[in-house]
SEVEX-461295 format. One line per field, with one value per atom (N, C-alpha, C, O): y, z, x; atom name; residue number from 0; residue in three letters. Coordinates in nm, 2 decimals, decimal comma, m for minus. Atoms other than C-alpha are relative to their C-alpha. Last residue first. Example, Ala and Ser with C-alpha at 12.3 -4.5 7.8 and 13.67 -1.06 7.14 Angstrom:
<recs>
py c(m0,11/m0,11/0,11/0,22/m0,12/m0,45/0,12/0,12)
pz c(0,00/0,71/0,08/0,09/0,00/0,78/0,00/0,07)
px c(m0,09/1,37/m0,08/m0,03/0,09/1,23/0,09/0,19)
atom c(N/CA/C/O/N/CA/C/O)
nr c(1/1/1/1/0/0/0/0)
rest c(SER/SER/SER/SER/ALA/ALA/ALA/ALA)
</recs>
This chain:
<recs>
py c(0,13/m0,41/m0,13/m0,23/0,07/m0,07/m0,12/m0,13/0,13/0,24/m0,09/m0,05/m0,05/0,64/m0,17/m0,17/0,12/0,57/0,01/0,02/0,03/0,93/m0,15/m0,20/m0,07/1,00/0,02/0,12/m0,08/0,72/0,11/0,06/m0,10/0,56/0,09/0,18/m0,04/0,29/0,12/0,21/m0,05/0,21/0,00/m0,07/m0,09/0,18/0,05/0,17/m0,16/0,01/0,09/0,17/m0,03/m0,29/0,16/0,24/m0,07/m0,31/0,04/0,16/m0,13/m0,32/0,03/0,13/m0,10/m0,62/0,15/0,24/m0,01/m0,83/0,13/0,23/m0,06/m0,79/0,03/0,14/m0,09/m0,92/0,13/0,24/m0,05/m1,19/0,12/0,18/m0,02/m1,26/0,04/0,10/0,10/m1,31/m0,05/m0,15/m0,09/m1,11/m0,11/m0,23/0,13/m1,16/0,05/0,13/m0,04/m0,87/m0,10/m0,13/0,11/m0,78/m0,05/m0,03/0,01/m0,50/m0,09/m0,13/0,18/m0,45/0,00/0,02/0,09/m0,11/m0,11/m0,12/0,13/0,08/m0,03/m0,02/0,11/0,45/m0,11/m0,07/0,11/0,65/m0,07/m0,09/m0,08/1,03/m0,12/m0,07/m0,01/0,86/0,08/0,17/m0,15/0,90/0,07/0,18/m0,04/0,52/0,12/0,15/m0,02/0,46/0,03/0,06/m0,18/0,37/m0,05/m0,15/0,00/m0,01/0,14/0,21/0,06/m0,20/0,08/0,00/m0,07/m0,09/m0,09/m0,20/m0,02/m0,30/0,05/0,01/m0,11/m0,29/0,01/0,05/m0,02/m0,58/0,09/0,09/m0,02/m0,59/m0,02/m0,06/0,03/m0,69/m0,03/m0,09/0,09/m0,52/m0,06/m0,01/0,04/m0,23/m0,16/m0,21/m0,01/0,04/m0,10/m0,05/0,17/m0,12/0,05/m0,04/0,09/0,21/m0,14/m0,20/m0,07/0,48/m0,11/m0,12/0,00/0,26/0,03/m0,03/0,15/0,18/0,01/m0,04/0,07/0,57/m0,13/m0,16/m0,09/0,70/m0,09/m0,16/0,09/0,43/0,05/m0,01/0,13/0,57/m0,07/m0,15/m0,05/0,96/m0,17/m0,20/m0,02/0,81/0,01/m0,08/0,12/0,66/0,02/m0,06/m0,04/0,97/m0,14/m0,18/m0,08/0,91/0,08/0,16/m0,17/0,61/0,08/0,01/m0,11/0,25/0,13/0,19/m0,12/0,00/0,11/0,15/m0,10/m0,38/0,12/0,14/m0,13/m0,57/0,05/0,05/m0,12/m0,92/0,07/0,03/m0,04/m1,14/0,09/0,16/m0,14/m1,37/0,05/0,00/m0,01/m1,61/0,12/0,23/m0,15/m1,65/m0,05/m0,18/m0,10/m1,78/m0,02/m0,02/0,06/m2,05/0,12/0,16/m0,09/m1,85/m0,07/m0,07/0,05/m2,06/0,02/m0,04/0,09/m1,85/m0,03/0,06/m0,11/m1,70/m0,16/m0,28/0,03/m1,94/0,10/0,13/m0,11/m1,74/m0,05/0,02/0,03/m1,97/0,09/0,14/m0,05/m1,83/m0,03/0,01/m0,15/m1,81/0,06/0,17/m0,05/m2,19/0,19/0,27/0,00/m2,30/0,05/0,07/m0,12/m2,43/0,00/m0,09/0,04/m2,76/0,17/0,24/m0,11/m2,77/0,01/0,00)
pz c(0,00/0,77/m0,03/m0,02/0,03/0,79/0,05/0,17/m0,05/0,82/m0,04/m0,14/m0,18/0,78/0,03/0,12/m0,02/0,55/0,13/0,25/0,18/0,38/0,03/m0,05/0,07/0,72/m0,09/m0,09/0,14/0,80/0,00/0,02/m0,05/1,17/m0,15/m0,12/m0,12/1,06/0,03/0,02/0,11/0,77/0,09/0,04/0,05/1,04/m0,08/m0,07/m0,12/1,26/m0,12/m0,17/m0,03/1,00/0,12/0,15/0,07/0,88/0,03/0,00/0,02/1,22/m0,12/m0,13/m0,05/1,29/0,03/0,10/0,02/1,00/0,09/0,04/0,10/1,08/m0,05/m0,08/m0,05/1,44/m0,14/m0,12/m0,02/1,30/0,06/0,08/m0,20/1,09/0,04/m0,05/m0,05/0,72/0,13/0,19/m0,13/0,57/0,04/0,00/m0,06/0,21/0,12/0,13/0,00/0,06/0,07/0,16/m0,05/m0,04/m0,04/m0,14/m0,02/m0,02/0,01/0,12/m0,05/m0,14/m0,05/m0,16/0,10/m0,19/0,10/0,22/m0,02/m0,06/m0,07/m0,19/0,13/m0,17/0,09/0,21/m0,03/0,05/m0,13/m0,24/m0,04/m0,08/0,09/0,12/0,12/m0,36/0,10/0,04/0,03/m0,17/m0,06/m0,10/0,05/m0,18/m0,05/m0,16/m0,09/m0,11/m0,08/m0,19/0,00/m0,37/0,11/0,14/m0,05/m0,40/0,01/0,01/m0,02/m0,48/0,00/m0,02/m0,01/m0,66/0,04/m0,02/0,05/m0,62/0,02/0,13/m0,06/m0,47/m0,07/m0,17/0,14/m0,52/0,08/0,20/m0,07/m0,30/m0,09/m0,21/0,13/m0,34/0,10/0,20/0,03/m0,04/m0,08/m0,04/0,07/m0,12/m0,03/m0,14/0,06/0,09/m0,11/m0,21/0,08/0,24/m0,07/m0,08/m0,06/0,41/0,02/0,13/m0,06/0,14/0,15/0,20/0,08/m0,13/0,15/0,20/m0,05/0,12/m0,05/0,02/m0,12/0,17/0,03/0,12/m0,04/m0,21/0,17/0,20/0,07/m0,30/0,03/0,03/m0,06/m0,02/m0,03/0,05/m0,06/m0,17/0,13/0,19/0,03/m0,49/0,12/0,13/m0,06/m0,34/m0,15/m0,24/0,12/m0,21/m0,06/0,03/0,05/0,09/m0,13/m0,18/m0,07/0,28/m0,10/m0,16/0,05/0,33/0,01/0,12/m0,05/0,32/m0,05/m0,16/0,05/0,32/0,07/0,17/m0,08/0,42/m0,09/m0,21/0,08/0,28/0,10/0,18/m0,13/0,40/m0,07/m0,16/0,07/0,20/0,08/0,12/0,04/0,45/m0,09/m0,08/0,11/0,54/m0,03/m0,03/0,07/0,85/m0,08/0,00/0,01/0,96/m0,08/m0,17/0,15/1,09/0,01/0,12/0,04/1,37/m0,14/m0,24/0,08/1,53/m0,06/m0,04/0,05/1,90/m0,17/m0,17/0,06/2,10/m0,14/m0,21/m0,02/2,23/0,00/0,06/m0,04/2,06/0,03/m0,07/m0,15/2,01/0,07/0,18/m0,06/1,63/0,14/0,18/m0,07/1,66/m0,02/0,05/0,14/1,76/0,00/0,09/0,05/2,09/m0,12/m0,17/0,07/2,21/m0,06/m0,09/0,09/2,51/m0,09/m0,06)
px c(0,05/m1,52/0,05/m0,02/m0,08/m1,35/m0,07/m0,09/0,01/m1,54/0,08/0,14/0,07/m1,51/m0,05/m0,13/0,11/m1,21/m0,08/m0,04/0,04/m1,07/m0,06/m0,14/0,10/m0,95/m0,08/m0,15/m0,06/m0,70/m0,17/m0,28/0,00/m0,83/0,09/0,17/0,16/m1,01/0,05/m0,03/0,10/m0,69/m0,14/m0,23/m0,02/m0,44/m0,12/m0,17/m0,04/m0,61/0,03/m0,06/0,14/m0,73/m0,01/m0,09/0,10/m0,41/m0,10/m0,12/m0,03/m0,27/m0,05/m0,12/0,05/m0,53/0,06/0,00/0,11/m0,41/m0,07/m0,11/0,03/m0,07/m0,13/m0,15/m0,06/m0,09/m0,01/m0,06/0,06/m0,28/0,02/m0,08/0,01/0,00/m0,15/m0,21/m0,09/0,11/m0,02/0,02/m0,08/m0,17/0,08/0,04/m0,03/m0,26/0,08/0,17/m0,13/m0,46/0,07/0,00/m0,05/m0,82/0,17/0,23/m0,17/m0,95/0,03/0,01/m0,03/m1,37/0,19/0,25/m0,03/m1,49/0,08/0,11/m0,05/m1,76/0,08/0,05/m0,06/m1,88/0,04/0,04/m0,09/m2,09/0,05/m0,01/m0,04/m2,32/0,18/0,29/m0,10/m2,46/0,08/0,15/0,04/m2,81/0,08/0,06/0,10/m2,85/m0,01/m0,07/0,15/m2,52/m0,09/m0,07/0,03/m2,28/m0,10/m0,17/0,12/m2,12/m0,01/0,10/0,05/m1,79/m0,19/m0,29/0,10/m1,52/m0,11/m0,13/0,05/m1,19/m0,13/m0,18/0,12/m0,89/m0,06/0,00/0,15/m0,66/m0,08/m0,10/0,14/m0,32/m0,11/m0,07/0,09/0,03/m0,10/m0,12/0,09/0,22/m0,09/m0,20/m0,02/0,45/m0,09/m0,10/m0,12/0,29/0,06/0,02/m0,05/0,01/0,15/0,23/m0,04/m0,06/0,02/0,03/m0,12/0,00/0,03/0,15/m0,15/m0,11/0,07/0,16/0,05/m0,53/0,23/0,32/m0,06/m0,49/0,07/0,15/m0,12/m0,46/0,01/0,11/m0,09/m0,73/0,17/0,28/m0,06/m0,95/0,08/0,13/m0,03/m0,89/0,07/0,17/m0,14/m0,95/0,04/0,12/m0,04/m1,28/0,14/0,17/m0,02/m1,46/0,13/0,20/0,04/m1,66/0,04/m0,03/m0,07/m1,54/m0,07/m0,14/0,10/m1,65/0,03/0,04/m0,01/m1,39/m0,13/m0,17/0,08/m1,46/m0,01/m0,07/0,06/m1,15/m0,15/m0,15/0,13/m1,10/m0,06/m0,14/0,12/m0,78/m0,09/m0,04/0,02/m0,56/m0,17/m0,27/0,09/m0,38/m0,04/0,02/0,04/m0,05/m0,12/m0,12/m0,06/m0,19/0,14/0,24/m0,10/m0,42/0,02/m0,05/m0,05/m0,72/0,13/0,19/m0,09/m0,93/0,05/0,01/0,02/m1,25/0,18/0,26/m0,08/m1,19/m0,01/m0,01/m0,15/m1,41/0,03/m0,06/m0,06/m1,75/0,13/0,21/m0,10/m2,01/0,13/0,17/m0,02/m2,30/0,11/0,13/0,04/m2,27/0,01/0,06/m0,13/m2,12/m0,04/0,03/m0,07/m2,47/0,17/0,25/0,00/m2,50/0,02/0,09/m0,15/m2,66/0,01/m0,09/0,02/m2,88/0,12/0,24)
atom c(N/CA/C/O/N/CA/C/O/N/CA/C/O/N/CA/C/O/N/CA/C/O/N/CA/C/O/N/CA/C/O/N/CA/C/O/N/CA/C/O/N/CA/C/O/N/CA/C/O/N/CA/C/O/N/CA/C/O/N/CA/C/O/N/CA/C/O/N/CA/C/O/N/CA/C/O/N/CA/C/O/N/CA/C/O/N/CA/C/O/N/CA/C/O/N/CA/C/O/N/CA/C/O/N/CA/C/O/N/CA/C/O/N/CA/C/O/N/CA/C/O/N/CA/C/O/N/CA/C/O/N/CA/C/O/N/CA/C/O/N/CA/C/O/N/CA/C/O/N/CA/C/O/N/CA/C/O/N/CA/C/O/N/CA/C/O/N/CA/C/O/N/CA/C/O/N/CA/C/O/N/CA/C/O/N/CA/C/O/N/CA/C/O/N/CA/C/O/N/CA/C/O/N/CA/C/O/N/CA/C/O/N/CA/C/O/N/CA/C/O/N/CA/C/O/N/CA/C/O/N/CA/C/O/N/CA/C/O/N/CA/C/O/N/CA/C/O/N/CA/C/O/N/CA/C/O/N/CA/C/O/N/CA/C/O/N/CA/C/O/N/CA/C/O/N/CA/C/O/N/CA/C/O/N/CA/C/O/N/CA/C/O/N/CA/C/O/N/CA/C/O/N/CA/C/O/N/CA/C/O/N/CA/C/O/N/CA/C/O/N/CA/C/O/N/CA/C/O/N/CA/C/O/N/CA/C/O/N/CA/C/O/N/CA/C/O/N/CA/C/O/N/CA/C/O/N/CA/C/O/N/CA/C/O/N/CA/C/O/N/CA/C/O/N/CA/C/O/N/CA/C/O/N/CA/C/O/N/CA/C/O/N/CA/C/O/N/CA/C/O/N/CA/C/O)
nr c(89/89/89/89/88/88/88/88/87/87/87/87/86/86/86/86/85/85/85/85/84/84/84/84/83/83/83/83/82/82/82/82/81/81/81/81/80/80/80/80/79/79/79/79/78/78/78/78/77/77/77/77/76/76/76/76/75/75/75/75/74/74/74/74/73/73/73/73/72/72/72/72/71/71/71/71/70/70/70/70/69/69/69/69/68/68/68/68/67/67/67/67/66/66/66/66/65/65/65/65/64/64/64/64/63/63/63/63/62/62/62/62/61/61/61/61/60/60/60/60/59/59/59/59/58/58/58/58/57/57/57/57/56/56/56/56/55/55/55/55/54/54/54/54/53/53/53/53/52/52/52/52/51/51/51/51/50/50/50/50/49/49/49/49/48/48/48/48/47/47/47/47/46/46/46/46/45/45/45/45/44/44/44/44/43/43/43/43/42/42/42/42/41/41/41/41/40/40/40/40/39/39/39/39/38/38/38/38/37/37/37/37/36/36/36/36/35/35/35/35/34/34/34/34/33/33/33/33/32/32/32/32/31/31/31/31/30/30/30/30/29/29/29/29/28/28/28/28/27/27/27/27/26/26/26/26/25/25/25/25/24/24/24/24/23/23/23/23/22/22/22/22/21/21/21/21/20/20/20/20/19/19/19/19/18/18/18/18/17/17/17/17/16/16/16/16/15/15/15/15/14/14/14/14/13/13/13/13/12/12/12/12/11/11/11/11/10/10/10/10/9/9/9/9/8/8/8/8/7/7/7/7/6/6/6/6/5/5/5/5/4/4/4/4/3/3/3/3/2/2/2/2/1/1/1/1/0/0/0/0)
rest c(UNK/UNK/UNK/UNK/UNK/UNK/UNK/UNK/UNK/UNK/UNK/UNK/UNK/UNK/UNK/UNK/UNK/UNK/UNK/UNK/UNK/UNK/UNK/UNK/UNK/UNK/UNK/UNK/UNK/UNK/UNK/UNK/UNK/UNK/UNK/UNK/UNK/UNK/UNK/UNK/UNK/UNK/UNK/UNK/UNK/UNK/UNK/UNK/UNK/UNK/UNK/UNK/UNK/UNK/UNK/UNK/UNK/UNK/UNK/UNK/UNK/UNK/UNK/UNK/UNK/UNK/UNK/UNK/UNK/UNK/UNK/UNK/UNK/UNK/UNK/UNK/UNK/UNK/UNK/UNK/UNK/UNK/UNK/UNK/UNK/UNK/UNK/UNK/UNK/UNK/UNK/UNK/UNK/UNK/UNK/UNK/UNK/UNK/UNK/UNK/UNK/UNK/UNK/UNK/UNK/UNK/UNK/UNK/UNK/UNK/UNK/UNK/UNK/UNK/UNK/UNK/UNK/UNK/UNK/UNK/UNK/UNK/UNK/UNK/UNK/UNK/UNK/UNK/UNK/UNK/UNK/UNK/UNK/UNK/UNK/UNK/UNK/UNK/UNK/UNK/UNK/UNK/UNK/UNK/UNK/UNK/UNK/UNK/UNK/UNK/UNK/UNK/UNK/UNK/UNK/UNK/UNK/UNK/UNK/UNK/UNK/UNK/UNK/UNK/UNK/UNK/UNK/UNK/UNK/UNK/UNK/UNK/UNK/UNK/UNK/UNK/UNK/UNK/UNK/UNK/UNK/UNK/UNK/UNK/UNK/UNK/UNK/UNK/UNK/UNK/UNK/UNK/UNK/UNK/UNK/UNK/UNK/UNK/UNK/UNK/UNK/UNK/UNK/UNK/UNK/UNK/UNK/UNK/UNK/UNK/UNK/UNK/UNK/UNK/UNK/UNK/UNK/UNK/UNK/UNK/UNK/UNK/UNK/UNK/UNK/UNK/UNK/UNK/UNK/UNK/UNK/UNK/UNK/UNK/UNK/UNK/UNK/UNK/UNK/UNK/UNK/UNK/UNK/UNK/UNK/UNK/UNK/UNK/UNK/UNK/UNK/UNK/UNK/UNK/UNK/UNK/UNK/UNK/UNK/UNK/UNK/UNK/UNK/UNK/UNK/UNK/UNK/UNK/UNK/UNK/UNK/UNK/UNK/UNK/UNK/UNK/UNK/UNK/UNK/UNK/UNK/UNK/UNK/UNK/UNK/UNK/UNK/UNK/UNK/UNK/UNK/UNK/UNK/UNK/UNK/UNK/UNK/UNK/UNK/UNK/UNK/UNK/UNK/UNK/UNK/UNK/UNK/UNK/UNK/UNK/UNK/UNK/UNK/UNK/UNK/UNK/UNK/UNK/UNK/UNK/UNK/UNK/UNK/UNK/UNK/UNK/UNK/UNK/UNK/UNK/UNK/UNK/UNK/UNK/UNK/UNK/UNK/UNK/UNK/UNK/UNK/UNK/UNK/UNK/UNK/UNK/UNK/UNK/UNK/UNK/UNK/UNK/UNK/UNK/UNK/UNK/UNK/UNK/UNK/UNK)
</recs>
């Protein structure tokens, strides 16, 4: 039986520095643009607009940012999950 690599439960293979793409979903998208500065700090970033909910009540935007580390990659991803102004991080 052959598996796909979907089912495959090896950890996938990230050669790092790499440039990495978050997608943030939050509710007003100064407030996300204000978080993404305050915790990237000087790191060259692109933040750009991506999407409304249906009901205009979500915004989405697309982060993208070069991480040096996997270690770095998943404190961005902490920090900015637990900021208030992002109610997801993808």
């Amino acid at each position: 039986m052959s598996t796909t690599p979907f089912l495959n439960s090896q950890k996938a293979q990230i050669d790092y520095p790499c440039v990495w793409q978050y997608k943030l979903i939050g509710m007003d998208r100064q407030a996300v643009r204000a978080a993404v500065a305050v915790h990237l700090g000087d790191a060259p970033y692109s933040l750009s607009d991506s999407r409304r909910s249906g009901a205009g009540k979500y915004i989405s935007m697309n982060l993208e940012v070069s991480v040096d580390s996997e270690d770095q990659r998943l404190r961005w991803h902490q920090v900015l999950a637990t900021d208030p102004s992002v109610k997801l991080v993808l």
